[in-house]
C-alpha positions as CSV (number, residue, x, y, z in Angstrom):
1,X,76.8,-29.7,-137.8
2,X,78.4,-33.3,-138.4
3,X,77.5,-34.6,-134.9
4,X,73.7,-33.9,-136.0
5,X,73.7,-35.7,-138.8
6,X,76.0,-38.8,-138.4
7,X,74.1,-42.1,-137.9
8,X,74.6,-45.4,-137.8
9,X,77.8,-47.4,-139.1
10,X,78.3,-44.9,-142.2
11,X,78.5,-41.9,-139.4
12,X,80.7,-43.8,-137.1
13,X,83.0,-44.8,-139.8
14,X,83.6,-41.5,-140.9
15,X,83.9,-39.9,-137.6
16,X,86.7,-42.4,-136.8
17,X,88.5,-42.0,-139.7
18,X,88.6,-38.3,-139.1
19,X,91.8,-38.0,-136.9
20,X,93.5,-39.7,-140.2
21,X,92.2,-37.1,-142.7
22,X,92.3,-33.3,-143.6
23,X,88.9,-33.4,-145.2
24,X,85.4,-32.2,-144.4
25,X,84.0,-34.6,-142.3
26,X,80.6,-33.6,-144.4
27,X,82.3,-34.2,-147.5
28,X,83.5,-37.7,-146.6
29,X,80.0,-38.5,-145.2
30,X,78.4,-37.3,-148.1
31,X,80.7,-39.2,-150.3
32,X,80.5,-42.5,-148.1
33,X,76.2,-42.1,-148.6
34,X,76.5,-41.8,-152.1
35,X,78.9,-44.6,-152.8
36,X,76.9,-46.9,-151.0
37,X,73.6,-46.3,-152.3
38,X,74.8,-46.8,-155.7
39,X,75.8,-50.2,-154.7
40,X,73.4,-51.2,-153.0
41,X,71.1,-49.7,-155.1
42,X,68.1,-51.6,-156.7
43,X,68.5,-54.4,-154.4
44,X,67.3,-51.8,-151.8
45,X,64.0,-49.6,-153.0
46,X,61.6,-47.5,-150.8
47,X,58.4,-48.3,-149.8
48,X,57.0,-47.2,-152.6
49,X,59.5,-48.4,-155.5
50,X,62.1,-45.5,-155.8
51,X,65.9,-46.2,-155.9
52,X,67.7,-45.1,-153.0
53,X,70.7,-43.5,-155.0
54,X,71.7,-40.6,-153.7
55,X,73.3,-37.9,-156.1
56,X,75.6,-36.1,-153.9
57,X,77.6,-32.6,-155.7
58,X,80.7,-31.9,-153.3
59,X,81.2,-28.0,-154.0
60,X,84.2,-26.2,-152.5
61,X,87.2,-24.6,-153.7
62,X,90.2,-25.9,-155.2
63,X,92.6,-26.2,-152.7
64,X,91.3,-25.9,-149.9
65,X,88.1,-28.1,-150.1
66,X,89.7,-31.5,-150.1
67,X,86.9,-32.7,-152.3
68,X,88.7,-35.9,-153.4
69,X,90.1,-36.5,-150.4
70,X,86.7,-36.7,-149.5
71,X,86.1,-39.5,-152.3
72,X,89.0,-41.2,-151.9
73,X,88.2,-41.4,-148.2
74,X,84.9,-42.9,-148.9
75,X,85.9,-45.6,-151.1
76,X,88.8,-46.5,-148.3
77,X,85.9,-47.1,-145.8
78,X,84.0,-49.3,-147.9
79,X,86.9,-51.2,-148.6
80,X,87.9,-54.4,-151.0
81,X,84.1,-56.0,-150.4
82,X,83.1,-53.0,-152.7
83,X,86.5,-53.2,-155.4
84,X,84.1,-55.6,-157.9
85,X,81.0,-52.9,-158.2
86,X,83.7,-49.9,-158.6
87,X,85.8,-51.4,-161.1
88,X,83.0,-52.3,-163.5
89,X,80.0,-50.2,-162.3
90,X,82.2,-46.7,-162.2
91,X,81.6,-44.4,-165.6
92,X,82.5,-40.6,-166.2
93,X,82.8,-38.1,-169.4
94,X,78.9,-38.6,-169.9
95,X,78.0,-35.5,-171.5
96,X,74.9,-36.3,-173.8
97,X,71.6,-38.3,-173.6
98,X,72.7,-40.9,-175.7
99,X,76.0,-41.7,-174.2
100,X,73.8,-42.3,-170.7
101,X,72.0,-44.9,-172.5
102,X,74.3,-46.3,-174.1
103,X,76.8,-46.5,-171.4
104,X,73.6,-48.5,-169.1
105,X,72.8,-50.9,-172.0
106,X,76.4,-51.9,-172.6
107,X,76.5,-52.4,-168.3
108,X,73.3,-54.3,-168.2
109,X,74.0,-56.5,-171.7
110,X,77.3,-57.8,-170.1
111,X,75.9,-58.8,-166.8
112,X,73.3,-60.8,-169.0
113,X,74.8,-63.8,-168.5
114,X,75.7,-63.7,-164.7
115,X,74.5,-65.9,-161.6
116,X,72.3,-62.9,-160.5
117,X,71.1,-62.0,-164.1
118,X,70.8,-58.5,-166.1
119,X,72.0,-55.4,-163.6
120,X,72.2,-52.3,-164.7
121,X,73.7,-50.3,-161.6
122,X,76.0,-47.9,-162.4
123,X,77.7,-44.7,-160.5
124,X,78.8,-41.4,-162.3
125,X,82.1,-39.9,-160.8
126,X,83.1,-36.6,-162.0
127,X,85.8,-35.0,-160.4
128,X,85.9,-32.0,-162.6
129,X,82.3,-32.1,-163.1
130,X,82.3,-28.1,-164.8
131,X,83.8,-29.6,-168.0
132,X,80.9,-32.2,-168.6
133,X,78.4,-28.9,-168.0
134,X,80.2,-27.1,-170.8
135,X,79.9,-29.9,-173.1
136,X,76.1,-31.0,-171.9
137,X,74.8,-27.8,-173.3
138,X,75.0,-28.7,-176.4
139,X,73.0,-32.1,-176.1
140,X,68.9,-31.2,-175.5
141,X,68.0,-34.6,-174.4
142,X,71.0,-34.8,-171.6
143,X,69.2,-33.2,-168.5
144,X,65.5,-35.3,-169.0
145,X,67.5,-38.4,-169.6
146,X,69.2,-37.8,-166.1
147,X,66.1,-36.9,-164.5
148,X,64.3,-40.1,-165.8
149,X,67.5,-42.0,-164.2
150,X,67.2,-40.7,-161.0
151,X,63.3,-41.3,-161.0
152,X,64.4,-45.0,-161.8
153,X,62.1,-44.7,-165.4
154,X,62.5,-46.2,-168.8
155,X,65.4,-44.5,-171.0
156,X,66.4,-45.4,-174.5
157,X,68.2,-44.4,-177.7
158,X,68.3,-45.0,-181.2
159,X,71.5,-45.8,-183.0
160,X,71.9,-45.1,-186.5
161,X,73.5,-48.1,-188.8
162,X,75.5,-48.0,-192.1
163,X,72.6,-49.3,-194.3
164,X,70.0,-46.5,-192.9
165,X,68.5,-49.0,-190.4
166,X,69.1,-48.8,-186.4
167,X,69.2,-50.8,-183.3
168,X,66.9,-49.6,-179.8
169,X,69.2,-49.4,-176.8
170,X,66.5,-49.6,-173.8
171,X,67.6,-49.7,-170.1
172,X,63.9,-50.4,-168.6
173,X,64.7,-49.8,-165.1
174,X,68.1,-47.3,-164.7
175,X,70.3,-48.0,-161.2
176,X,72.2,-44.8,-161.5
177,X,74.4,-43.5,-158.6
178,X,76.0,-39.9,-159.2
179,X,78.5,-38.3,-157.2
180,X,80.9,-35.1,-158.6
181,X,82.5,-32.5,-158.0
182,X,82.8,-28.4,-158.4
183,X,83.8,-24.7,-157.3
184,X,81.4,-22.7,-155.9
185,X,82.7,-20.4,-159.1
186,X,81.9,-22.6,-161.8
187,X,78.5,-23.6,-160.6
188,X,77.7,-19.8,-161.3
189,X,79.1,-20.4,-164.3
190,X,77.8,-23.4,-165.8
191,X,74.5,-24.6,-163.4
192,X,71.9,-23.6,-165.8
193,X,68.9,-21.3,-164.4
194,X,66.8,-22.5,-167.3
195,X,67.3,-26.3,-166.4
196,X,67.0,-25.9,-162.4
197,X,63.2,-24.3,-163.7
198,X,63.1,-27.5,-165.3
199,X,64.0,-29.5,-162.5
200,X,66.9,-31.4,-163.3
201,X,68.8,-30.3,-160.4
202,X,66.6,-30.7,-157.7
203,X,67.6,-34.3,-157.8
204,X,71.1,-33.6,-156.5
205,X,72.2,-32.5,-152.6
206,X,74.9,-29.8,-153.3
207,X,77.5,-30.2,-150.1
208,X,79.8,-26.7,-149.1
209,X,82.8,-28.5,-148.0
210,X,86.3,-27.3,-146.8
211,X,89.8,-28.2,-145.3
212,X,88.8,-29.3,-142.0
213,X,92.5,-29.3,-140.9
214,X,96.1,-29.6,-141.5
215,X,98.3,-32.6,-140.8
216,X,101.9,-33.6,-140.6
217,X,103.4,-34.3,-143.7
218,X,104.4,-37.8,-143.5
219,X,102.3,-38.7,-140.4
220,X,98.6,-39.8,-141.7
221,X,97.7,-43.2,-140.6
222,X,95.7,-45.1,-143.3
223,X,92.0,-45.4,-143.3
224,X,91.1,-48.9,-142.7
225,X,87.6,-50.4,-144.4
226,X,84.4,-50.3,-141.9
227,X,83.5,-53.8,-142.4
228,X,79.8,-53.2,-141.0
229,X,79.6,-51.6,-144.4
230,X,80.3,-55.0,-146.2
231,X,78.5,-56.9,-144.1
232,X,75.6,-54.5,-145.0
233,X,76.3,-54.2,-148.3
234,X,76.0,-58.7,-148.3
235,X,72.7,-58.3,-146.9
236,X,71.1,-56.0,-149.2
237,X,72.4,-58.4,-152.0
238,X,70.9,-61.4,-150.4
239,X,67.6,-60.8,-151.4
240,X,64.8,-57.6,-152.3
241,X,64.5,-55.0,-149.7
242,X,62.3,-52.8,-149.2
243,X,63.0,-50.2,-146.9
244,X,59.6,-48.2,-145.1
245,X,59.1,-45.8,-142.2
246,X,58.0,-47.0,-138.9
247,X,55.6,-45.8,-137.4
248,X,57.3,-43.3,-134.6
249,X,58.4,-41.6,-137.5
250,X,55.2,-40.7,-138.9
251,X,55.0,-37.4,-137.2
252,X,58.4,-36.1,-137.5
253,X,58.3,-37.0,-141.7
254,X,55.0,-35.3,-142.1
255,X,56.7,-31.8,-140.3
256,X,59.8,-32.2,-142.2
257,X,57.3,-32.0,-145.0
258,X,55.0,-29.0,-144.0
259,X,58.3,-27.4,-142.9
260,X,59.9,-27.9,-146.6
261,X,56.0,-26.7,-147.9
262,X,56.1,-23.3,-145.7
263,X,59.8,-22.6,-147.0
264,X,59.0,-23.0,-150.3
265,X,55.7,-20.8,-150.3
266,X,58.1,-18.0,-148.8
267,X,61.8,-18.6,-151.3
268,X,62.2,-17.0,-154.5
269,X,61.2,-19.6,-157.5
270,X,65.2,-19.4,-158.7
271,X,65.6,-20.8,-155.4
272,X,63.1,-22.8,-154.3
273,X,62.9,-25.1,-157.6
274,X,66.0,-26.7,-155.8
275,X,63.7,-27.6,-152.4
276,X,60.9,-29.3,-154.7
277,X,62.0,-33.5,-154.1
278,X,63.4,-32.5,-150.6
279,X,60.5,-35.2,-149.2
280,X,61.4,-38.2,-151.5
281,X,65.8,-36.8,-150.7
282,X,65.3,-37.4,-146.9
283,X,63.6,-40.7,-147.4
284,X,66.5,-41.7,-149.7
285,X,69.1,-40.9,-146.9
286,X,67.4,-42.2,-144.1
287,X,66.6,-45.4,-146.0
288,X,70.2,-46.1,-146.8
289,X,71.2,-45.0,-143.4
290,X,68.8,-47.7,-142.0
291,X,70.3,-50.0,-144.8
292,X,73.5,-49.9,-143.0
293,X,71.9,-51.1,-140.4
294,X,71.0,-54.0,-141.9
295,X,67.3,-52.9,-140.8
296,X,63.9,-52.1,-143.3
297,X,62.5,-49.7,-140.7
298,X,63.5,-46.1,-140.7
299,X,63.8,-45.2,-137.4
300,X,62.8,-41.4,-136.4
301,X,66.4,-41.0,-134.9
302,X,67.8,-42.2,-138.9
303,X,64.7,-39.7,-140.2
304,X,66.2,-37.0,-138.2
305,X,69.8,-37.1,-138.8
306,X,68.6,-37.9,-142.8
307,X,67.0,-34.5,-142.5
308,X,69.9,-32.8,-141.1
309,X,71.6,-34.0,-143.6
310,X,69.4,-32.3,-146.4
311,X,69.2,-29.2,-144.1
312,X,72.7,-28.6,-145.0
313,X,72.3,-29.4,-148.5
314,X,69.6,-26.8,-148.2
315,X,71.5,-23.7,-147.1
316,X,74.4,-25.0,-149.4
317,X,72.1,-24.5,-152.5
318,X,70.8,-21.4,-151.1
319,X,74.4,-20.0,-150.8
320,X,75.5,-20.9,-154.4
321,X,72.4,-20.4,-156.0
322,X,72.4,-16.7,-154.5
323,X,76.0,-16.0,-155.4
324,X,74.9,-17.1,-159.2
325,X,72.0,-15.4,-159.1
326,X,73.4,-12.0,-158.3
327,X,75.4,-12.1,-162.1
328,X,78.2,-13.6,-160.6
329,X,79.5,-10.3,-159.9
330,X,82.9,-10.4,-157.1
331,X,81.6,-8.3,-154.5
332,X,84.3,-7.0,-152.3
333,X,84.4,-7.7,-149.0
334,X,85.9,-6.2,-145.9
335,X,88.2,-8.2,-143.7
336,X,86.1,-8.0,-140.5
337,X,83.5,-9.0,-142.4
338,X,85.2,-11.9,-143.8
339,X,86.4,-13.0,-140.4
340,X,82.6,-13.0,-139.4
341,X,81.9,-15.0,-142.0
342,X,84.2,-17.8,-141.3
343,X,83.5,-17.7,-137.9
344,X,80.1,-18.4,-138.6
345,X,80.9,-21.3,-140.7
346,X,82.8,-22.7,-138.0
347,X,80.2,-22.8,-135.5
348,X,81.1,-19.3,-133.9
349,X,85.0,-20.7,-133.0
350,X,88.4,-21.5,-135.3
351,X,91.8,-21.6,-134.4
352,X,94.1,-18.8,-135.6
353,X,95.4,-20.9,-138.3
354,X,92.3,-22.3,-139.5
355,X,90.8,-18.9,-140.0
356,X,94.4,-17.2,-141.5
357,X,94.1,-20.2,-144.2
358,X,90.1,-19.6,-145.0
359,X,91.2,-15.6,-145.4
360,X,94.3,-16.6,-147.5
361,X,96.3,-13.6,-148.5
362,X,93.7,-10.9,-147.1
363,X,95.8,-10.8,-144.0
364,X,98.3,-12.3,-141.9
365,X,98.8,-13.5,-137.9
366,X,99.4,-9.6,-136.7
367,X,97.2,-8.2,-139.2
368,X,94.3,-10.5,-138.4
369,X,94.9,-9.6,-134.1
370,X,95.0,-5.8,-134.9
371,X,91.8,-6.5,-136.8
372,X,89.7,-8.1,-133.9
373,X,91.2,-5.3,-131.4
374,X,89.3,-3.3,-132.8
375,X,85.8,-5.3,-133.2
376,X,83.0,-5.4,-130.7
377,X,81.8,-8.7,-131.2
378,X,85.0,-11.1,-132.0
379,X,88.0,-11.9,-129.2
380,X,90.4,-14.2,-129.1
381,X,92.2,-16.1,-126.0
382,X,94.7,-18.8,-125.5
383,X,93.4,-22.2,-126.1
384,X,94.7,-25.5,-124.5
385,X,96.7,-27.9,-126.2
386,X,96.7,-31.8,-126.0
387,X,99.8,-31.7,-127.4
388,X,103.4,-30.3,-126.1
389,X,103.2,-27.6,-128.5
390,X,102.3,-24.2,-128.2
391,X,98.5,-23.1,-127.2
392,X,96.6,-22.3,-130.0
393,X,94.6,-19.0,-130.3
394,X,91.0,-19.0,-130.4
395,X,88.9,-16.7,-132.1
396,X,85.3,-16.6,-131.4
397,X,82.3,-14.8,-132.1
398,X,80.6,-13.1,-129.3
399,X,77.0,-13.3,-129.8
400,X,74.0,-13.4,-126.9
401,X,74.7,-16.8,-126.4
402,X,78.3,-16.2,-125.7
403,X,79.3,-13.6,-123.8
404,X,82.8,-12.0,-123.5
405,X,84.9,-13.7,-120.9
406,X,87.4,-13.1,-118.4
407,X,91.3,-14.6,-118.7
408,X,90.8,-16.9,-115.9
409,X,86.9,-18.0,-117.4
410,X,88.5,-18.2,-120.8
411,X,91.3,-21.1,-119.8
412,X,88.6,-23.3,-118.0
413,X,86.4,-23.2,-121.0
414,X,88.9,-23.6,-124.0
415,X,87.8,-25.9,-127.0
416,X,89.4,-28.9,-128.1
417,X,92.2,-28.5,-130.2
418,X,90.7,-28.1,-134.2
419,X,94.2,-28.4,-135.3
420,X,96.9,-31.2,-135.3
421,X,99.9,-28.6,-135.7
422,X,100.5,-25.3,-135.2
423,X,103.7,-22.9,-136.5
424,X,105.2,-22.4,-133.1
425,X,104.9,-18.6,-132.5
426,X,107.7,-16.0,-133.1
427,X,109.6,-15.1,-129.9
428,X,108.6,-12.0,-128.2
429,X,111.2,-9.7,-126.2
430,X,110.8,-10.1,-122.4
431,X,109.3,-7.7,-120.4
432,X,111.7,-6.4,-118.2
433,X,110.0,-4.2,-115.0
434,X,110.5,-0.2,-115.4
435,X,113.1,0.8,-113.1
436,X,112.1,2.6,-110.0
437,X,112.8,6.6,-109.9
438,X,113.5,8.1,-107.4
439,X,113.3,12.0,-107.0
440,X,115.1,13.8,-104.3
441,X,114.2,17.1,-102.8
442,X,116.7,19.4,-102.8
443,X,118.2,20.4,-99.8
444,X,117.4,23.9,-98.0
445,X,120.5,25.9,-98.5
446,X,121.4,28.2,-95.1
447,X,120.1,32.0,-95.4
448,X,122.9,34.3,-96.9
449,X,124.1,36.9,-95.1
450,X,123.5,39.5,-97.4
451,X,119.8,39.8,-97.4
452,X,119.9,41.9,-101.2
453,X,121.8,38.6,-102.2
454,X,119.1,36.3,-101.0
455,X,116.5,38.9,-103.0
456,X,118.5,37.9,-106.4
């Protein structure tokens, strides 16, 4: 899924940073596009105006989803070109309409007096993003104030002084970048189905990320800056740009649209109020994709690895929204299930300990083998290793497209190693070879003499 929607320097940054990181390489990628919209944000515009921030929500569960990992990850790529814009632009604990405001007009009144004049750019982190839901409920002007932010629109706010009178805070064009994160649990929880009606979360690209491996302790080589992103990131600040389609792309944006159009005619409203900016979402990605370029033409290769992009943010919504929308009810599953499940995720293939740490405490190595022994449609084989330890196991899904295979068929076509390290496996009694028995027929005895004796 990553390999279809990596592009450009951002894509090859994070994919070679991988080997260096446990996290979701959709996670870090998402976290690397969000970042860097935000700060290059208002310098950079679409075609028609809009900001290119892109409000990315990194969902997965605690533990096991990396999720700031992911983050931190993404602000090591960008490196020390970016340390100015994070260390004065970066807010959080926003939970109310006028605390937005307030907290753009006190970023764009102290850049008044700088070379490149008022700036009001600004990125919203939120690593435990659940607790600023809780408290937003209680503010009604917090979700259209957010919405009007995104859109790039006029926001303000009245204070109140001691003598009755008040001062206007007005941000007249909002540069707001927005990146946070959450458990699929609490977004059931706390995602309200009366403000996604209302459209305030249609602006965000909700990410499913987990562990993508496990590393030695003590062995993680540091993730060194990209510095095509900073070289990027000095031309979007040299002057305006505005970023457009070209023309080759004409044809693929108009079916991404009619696509999104179709899908939405046929999805439940609770669902498919998510889908409604999914247009003006892909132009955003593949116009910062083509920013890191250093280009103003969106390519139809960036379009299409933009809307892969969104396609995943797609079936991520539809997954959470769906588990919320069923009451939040824990429906109990069975363990083959399960293991179909997280084969599916995985592209149809894991490694034995990949899939034992997505099923936790539901089973263990022999529990999970005596499982698939007795399943049609999942095997498992001997993988091989590019290391000196032990072969992995596979487990894969056997659908049309992949048939069972053969023990000799199954060693030629092994996948890569998904893991860095592997337990070795416990030591298994040799097999020794039964030992031959032989029977011997018994010997005729000579006729007795007494033929009565020979009766008996």
């Amino acid at each position: 899924m990553f390999d279809s929607m990596k592009y450009g320097p951002i894509g090859e940054a994070v994919e070679k940073a991988m080997p260096s990181t446990e996290a979701d390489p959709i996670g870090v990628y998402a976290s690397t596009l969000s970042l860097f919209s935000a700060a290059i944000n208002g310098h950079v515009l679409t075609e028609n105006g809009r900001p290119v921030a892109i409000w990315t929500v990194l969902a997965g569960r605690s533990g096991i989803g990396c999720k700031g990992t992911a983050y931190r990850n993404a602000r090591a790529l960008m490196g020390a070109q970016f340390d100015g814009f994070f260390a004065t632009r970066i807010i959080s604990g926003i939970s109310s309409g006028p605390s937005l405001v307030s907290n753009l007009y006190g970023i764009e009144l102290a850049s008044m007096g700088s070379e490149d004049g008022p700036d009001s750019r600004a990125l919203i982190i939120e690593e435990e993003w659940a607790e600023i839901l809780k408290r937003a409920k209680r503010c009604p002007t917090f979700d259209q104030k957010l919405r009007t932010a995104w859109d790039g629109g006029e926001i303000q706010n009245r204070t109140k002084g001691k003598d009755g009178t008040g001062d206007v805070q007005k941000v007249d064009t909002p540069l707001l970048g927005f990146h946070v994160h959450i458990t699929p649990g609490e977004w059931g929880k706390f995602v309200s189905a009366t403000a996604a009606l209302g459209g305030s979360y249609n602006r965000l690209l909700p990410v499913l990320v987990e562990q993508s491996k496990m590393l030695p302790y003590g062995k993680r080589a540091p993730i060194k800056a990209d510095l095509r992103m900073a070289e990027a990131y000095k031309w979007a600040k040299a002057k305006p740009r505005e970023i457009s389609l070209a023309k080759e792309a004409y044809k693929s944006f108009d079916e991404i649209r009619a696509f999104m159009l179709g899908k939405m005619a046929n999805t439940p409203e609770h669902i498919a109020v998510y889908f409604e900016r999914t247009a003006e979402q892909v132009l955003r990605v593949a116009a910062v994709l083509a920013a890191s370029e250093m280009k103003t033409r969106i390519s139809k290769k960036a379009l299409q690895a933009a809307w892969a992009f969104v396609q995943y943010s797609i079936n991520s919504v539809e997954k959470l929204v769906t588990e919320a929308h069923d009451g939040g009810a824990v429906k109990v599953k069975s363990l083959p299930d399960m293991i179909r499940e997280v084969l599916k995720r995985h592209g149809g293939e894991a490694t034995s300990t990949l899939l034992l740490r997505s099923l936790q405490a539901h089973t263990n190595a022999a529990g999970l083998k005596e499982t698939v022994d007795q399943l049609d449609d999942v095997e498992y084989y001997r993988g091989k290793s590019k290391t000196t330890g032990p072969k992995p196991t596979i487990y894969r899904l056997i659908t049309d497209d992949v048939k069972r295979q053969e023990p000799d068929e199954q060693a030629q076509e092994a996948p890569a190693l998904k893991l860095v390290q592997e337990p070795k496996p416990k030591s298994t009694p040799k097999r020794t070879a039964p030992k031959k028995v032989v029977i011997t027929q018994p010997q005729p005895q000579p006729a007795a003499a007494n033929p009565f004796a020979a009766l008996l």
